[in-house]
N, C-alpha and C positions, 0 to 999 in steps of 0.2 A: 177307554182312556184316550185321549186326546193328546197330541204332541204337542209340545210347547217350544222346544229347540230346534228353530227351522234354521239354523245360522249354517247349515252343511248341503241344505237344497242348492239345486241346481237348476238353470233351463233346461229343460226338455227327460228331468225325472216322471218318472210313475208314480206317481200317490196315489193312495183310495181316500177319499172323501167323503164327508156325510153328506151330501146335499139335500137332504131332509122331504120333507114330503113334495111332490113337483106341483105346479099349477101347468093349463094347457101348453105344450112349448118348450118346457124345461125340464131338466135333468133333474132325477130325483135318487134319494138312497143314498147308500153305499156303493161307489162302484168306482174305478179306475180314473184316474185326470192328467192329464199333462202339464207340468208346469209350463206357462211360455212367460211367465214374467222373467226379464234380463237379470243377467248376475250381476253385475253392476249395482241393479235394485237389491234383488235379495239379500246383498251382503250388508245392508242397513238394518237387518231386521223386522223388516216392517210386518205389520199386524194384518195385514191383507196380503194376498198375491192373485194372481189372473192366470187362469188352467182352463182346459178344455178337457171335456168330459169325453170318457171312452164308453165305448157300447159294442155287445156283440151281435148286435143287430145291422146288417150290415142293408141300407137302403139305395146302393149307387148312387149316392150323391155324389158332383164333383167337390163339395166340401170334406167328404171322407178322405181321413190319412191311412194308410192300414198300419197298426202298431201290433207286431209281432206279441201271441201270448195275450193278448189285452185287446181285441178287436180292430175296431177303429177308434179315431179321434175324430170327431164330432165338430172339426174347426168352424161352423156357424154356430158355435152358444161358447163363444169364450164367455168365461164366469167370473165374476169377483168374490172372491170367499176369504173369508176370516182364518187363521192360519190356527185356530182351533176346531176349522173341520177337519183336519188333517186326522183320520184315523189313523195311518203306518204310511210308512215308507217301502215299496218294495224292491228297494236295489237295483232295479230296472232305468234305465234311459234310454229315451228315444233314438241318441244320434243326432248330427248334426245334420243331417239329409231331411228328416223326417220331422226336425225342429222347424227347418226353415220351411220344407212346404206349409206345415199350419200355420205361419207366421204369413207367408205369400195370403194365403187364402185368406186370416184374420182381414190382412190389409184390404184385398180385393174385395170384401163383404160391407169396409168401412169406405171405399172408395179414397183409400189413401196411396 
């Protein structure tokens, strides 16, 4: 069953997400996400948001966040998903620490 009432998300929540079957590069399944789209945004409702996938594969990359409970955050594959991947909410948030490092690294990846 899929969520439809995202009017209560947050930056920097824990979703699990379907990301569905992956191609080379991308995240696939069910597994953990980070919200980083701004609240400002989400509080419009919008039918998209932009999350970073968590993995417990941990590769040392300096794009790894470490997200307590949930691996890491993956901040080289921010994703845009439909707010009907959202399988659950897990009550979980990152923190403002842990927001803004994915957010640093998003930028540094986009050269902003």
């Amino acid at each position: 069953m899929r969520l439809r009432a995202m009017s209560l998300m947050q930056a920097g929540d824990v979703v699990r997400c379907d990301f569905g079957t992956p191609a080379r590069g991308e995240p696939g399944f069910v597994r953990p996400a980070i919200v980083v789209t701004a609240d400002d945004v989400l509080e419009f409702g919008q039918h998209a948001i932009v999350v970073v996938p968590c993995t417990t594969t941990r590769r040392g990359w300096l794009s790894e966040v470490e997200i307590a409970g949930f691996g890491v955050a993956q901040a080289h594959l921010p994703t845009t998903l439909s707010v009907d991947r959202v399988v659950e909410t897990t009550g979980a948030n990152t923190g403002p620490v842990a927001l803004q490092q994915i957010r640093e690294l998003i930028a540094d990846l986009l050269g902003l």
